[in-house]
TORTORKE-338125 format. One record per residue (C-alpha): residue in one letter; x negated, y negated, z negated. Coordinates in nm, 4 decimals. Each point is the difference from the previous one (the first is absolute). Layout:
BEGIN
<pt votor="A" X="X" Y="Y" Z="Z"/>
...
END
This chain:
BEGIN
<pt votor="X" X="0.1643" Y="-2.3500" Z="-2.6441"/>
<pt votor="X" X="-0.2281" Y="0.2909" Z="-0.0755"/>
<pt votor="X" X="-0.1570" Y="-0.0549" Z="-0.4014"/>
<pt votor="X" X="-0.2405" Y="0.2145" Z="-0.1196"/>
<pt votor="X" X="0.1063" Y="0.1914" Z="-0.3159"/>
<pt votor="X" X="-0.1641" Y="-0.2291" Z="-0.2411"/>
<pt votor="X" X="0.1620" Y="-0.3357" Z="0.1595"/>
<pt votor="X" X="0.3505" Y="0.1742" Z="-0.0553"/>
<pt votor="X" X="-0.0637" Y="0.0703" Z="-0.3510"/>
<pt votor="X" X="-0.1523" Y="-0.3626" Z="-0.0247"/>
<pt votor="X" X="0.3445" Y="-0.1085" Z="0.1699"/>
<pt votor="X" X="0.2056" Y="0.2237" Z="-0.2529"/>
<pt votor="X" X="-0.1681" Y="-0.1637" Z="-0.2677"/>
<pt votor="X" X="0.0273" Y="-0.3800" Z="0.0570"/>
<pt votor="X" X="0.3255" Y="0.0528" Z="0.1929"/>
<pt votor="X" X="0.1958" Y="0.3690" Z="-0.0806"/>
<pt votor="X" X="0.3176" Y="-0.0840" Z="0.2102"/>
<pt votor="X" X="-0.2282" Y="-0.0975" Z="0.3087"/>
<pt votor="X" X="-0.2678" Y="0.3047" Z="-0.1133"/>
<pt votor="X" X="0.2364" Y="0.2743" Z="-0.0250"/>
<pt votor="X" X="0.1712" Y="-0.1051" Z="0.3157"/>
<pt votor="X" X="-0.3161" Y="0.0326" Z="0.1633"/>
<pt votor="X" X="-0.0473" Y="0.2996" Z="-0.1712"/>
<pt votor="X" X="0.2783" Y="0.1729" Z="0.1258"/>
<pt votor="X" X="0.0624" Y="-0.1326" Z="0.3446"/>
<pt votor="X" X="-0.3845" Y="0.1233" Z="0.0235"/>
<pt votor="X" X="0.0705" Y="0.3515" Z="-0.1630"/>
<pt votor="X" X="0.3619" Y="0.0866" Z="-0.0473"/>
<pt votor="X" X="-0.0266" Y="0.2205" Z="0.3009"/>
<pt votor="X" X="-0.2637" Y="0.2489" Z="-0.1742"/>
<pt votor="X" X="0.1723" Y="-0.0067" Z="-0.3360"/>
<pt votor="X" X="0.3509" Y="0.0882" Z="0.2407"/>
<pt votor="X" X="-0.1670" Y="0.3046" Z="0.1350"/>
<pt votor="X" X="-0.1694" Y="0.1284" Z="-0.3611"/>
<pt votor="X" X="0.3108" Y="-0.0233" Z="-0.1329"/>
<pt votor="X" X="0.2268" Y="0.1214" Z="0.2140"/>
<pt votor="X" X="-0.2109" Y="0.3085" Z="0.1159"/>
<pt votor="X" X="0.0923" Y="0.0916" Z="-0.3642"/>
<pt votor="X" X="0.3271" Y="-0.0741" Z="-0.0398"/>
<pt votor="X" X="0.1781" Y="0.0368" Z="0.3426"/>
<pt votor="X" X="0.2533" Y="0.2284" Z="-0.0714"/>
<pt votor="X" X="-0.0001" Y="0.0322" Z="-0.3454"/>
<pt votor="X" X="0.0797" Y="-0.3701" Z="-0.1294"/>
<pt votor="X" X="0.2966" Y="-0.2190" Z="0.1577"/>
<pt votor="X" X="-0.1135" Y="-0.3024" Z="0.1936"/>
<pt votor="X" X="0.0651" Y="-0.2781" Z="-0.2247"/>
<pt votor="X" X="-0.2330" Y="0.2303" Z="-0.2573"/>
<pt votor="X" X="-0.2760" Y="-0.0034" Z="0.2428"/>
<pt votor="X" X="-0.0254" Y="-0.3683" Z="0.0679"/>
<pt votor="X" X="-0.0020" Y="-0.0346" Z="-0.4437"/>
<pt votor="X" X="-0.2810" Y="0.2235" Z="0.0419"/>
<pt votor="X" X="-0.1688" Y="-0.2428" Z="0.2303"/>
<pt votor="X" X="0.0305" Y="-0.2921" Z="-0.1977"/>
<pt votor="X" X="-0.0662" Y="0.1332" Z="-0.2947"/>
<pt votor="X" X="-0.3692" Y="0.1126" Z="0.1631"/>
<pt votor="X" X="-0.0458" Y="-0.4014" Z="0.0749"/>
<pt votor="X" X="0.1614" Y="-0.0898" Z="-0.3106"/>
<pt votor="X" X="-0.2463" Y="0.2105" Z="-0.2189"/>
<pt votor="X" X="-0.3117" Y="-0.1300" Z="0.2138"/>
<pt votor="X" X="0.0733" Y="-0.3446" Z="-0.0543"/>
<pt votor="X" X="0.0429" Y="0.0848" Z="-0.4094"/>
<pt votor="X" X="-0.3254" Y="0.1799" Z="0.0062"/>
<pt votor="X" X="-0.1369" Y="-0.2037" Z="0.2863"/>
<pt votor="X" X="-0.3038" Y="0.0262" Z="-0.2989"/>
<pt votor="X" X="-0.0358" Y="0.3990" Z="0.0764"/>
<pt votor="X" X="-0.1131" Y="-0.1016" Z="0.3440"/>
<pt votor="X" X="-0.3779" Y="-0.0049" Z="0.0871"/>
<pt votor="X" X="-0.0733" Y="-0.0785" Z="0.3569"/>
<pt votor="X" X="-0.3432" Y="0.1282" Z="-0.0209"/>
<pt votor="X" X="0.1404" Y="0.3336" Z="-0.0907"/>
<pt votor="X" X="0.2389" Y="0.0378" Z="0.2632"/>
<pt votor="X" X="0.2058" Y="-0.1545" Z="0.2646"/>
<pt votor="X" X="0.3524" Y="-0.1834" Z="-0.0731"/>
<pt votor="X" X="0.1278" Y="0.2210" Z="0.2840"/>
<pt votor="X" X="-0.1033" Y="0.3081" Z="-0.2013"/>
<pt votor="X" X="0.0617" Y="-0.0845" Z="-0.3433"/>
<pt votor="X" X="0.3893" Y="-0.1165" Z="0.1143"/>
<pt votor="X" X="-0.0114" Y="0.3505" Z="0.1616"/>
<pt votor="X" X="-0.1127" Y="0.2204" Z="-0.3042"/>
<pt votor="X" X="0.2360" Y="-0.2753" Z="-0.2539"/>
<pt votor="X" X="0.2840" Y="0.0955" Z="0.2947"/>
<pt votor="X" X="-0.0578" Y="0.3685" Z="-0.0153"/>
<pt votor="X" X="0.0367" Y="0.0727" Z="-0.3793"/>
<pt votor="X" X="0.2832" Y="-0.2644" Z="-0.0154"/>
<pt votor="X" X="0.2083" Y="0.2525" Z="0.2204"/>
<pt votor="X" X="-0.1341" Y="0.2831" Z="-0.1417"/>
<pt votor="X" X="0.1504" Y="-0.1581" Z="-0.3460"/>
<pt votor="X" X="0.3328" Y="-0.1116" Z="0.1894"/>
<pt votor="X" X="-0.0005" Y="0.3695" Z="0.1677"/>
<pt votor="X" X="-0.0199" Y="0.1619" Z="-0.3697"/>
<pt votor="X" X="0.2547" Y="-0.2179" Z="-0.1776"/>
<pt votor="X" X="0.2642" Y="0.0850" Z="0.3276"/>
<pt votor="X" X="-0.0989" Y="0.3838" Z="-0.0263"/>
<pt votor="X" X="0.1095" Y="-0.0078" Z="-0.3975"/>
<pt votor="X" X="0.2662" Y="-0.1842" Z="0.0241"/>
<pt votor="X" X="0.1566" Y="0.2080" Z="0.3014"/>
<pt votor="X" X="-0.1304" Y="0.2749" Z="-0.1749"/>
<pt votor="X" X="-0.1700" Y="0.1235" Z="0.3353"/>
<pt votor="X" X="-0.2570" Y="0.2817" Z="0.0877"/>
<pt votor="X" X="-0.2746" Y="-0.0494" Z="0.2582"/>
<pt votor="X" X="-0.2326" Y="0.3055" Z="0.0212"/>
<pt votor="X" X="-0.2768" Y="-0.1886" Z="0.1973"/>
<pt votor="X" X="0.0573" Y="-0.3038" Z="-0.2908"/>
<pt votor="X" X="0.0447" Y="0.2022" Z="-0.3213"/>
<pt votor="X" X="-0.3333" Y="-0.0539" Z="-0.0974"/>
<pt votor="X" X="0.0510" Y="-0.3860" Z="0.0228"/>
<pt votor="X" X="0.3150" Y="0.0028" Z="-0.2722"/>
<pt votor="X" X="-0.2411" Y="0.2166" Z="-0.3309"/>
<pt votor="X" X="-0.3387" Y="-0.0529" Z="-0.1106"/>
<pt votor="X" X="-0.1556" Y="0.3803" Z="0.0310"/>
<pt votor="X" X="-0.1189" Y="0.1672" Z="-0.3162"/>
<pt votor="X" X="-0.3701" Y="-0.0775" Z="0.1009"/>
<pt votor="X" X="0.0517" Y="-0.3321" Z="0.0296"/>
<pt votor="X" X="-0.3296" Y="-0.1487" Z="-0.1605"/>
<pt votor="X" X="-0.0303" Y="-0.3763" Z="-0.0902"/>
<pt votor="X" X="-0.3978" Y="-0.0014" Z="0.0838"/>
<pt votor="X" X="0.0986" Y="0.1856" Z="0.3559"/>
<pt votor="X" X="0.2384" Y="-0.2373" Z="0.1065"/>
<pt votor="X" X="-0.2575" Y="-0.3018" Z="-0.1255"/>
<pt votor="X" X="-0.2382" Y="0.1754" Z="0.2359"/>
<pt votor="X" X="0.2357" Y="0.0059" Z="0.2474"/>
<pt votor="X" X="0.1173" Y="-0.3604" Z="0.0524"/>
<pt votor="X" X="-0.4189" Y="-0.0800" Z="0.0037"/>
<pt votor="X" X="-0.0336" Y="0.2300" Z="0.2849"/>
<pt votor="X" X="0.3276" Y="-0.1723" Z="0.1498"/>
<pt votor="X" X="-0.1162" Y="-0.3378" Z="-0.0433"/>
<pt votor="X" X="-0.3416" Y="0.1171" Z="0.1849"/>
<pt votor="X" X="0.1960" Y="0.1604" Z="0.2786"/>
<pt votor="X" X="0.2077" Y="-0.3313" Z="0.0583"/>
<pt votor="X" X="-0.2986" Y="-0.2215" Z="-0.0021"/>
<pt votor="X" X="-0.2096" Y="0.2621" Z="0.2484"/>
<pt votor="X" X="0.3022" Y="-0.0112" Z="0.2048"/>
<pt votor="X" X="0.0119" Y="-0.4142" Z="-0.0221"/>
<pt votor="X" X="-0.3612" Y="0.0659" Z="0.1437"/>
<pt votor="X" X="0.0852" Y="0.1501" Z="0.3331"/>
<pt votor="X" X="0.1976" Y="-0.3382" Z="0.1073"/>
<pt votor="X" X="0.2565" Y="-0.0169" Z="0.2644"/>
<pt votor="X" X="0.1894" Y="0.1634" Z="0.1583"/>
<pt votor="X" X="-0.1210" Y="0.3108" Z="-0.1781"/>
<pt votor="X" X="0.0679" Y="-0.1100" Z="-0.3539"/>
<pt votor="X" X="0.3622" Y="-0.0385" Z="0.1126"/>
<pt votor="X" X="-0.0159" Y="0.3449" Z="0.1924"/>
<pt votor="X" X="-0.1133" Y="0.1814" Z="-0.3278"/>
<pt votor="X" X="0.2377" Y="-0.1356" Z="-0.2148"/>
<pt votor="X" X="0.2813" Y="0.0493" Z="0.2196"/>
<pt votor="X" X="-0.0898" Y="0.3628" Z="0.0577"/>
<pt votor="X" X="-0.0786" Y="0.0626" Z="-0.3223"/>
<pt votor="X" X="0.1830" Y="-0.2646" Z="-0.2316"/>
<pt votor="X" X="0.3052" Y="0.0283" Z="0.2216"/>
<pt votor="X" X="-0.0737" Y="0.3113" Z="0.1445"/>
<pt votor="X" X="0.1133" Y="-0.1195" Z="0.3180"/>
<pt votor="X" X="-0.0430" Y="0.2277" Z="0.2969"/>
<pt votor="X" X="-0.2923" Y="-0.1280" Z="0.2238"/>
<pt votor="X" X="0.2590" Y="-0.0648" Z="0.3229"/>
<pt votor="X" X="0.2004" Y="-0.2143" Z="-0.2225"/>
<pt votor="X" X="-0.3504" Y="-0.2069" Z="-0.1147"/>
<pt votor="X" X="-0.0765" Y="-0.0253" Z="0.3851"/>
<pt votor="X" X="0.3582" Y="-0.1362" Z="0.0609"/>
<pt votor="X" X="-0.0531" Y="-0.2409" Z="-0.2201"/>
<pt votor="X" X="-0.3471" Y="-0.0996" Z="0.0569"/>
<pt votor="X" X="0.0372" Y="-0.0444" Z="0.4043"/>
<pt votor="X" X="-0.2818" Y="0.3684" Z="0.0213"/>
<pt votor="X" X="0.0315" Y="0.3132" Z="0.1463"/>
<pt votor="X" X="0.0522" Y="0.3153" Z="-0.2343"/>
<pt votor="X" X="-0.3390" Y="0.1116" Z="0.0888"/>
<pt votor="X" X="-0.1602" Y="-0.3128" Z="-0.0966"/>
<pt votor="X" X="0.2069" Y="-0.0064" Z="-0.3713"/>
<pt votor="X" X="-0.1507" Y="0.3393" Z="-0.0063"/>
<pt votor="X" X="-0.3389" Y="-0.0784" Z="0.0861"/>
<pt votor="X" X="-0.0308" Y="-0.3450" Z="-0.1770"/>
<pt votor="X" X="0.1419" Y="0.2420" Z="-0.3458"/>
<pt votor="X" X="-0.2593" Y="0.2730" Z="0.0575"/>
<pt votor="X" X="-0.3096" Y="-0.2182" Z="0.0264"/>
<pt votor="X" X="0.1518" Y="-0.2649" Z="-0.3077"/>
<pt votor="X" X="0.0049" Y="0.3483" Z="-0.2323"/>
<pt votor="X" X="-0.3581" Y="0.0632" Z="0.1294"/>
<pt votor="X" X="-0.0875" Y="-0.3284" Z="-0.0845"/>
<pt votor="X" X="0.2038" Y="0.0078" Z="-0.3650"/>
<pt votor="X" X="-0.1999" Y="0.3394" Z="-0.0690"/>
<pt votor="X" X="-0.3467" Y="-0.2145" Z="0.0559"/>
<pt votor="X" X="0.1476" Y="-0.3319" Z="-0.2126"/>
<pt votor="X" X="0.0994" Y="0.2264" Z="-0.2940"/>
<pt votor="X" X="-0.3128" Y="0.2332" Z="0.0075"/>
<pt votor="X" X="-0.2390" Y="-0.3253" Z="0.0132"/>
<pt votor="X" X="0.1918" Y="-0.1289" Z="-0.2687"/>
<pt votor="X" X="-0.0014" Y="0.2985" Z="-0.2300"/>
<pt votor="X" X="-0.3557" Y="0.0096" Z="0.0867"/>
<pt votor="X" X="-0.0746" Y="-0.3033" Z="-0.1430"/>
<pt votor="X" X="0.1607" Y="0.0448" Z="-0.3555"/>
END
């Protein structure tokens, strides 16, 4: 049974055991791979799979948060599923009292951290997500798995059934096309 994003949330709402099951037998395989391109390696297995519910178990608390005329459910459980483990990934760090060069930056806010900056930023995230909402299938799932789960494009062919050229061809046209959404849309405010 394919539902569209605003029948699940209808089903979550008159019926949250059947909803959420729906929910996550429709999406717990991209919430799996946000998270655990994150945490592989870093957090035990039994950590990772908290991490997962907790990403469906916030959702349906703040199912209110979720607009589907901003963005996709698939995208929105992706982003929610991204800074859960980056949260998870932080509080395992501290408490093993580990050192990632490549991840430092993740564990302090830097000096010129600015309030009104990062205000601007989640606007220009939220645009981003919606532009890439735009492009459809299969390339909104091609962007964010290269570049939300910076998954290599032969590992996004595997998965999709496509050659390696294709993945590559299919993400060099969707950025063309991004560049377009997001300059027609700036040119317009």
């Amino acid at each position: 049974m394919n539902l569209s994003d605003s029948e699940i949330i209808s089903v979550i709402l008159k019926n949250p055991s059947r909803g959420m099951k729906i929910l996550i037998d429709t999406y717990s395989a991209t919430v799996n791979a946000a998270v655990r391109g994150r945490l592989s390696g870093v957090c035990s297995y039994d950590d990772i799979e908290a991490c997962v519910s907790l990403v469906f178990t916030e959702f349906y608390f703040h199912i209110d948060q979720f607009d589907c005329r901003k963005c996709s459910l698939k995208t929105y459980l992706s982003v929610l599923a991204r800074n859960k483990a980056i949260e998870e990934f932080r509080r395992t760090v501290r408490k093993n009292g580990q050192m990632y060069d490549d991840d430092e930056a993740l564990l302090e806010l830097p000096d010129s951290f600015n309030l009104e900056n990062e205000a601007e930023r989640r606007l220009t995230e939220q645009r981003l997500l919606r532009a890439v909402d735009a492009l459809g299938e299969p390339d909104s799932g091609i962007i964010i798995r290269r570049y939300f789960y910076a998954q290599p494009s032969r590992q996004i062919a595997a998965a999709l059934g496509m050659s390696d050229a294709a993945v590559r061809k299919r993400i060099s046209r969707s950025l063309a096309k991004l560049r377009l959404i997001l300059q027609d849309e700036t040119d317009a405010h």
